[in-house]
N, C-alpha and C positions, 0 to 999 in steps of 0.2 A: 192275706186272706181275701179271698172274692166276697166282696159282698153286692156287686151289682150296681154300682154309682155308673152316672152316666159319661163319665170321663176315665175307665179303667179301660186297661189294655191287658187283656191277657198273656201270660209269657205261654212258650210253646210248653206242653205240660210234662216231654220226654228233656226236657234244659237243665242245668246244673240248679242252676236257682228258678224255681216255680211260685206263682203268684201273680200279680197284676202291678204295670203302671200306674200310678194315677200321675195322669199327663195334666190335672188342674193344681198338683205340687210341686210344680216348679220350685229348685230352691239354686241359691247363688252359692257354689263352693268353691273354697281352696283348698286343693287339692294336697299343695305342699303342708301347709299349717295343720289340715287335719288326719296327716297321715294315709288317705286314699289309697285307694289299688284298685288296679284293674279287677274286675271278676271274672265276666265271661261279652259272649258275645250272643245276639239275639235273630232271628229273622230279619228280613227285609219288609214283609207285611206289619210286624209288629214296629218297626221306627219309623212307616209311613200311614199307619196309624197315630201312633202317639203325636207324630208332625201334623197331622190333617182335623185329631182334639184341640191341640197347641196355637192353631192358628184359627180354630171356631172362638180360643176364646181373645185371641187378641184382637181377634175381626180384622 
C-alpha cells in the first residue's frame, strides 16, 4: 500500500506484484529455513533507487 513515507519505492505499476519498497526495511533472511521463492523481477530504476535510499541511510 502507497502511503507516501520517504523511503518507499514504487514497483512499476503494469508488474506482477504492485506496491512499494520500503528500502528503510531491511530485514536478514534465510531463505532455506523459511521456505523463499523467487517471485519476479523489477526495473533497473527501481533497484537503483532502493540502492541510492539504502545507502542515504547507512551514510
Amino acid at each position: 500500500m502507497v502511503k507516501g513515507y520517504p523511503f518507499e519505492v514504487g514497483l512499476p505499476p503494469d508488474g506482477r506484484i504492485t506496491g512499494v519498497v520500503l528500502a528503510d526495511q531491511i530485514r536478514n533472511l534465510d531463505w532455506k529455513a523459511r521456505r523463499a521463492q523467487f517471485e519476479c523481477e523489477t526495473t533497473d530504476g527501481v533497484v537503483q533507487e532502493v540502492i541510492g535510499k539504502v545507502g542515504a541511510l547507512l551514510g
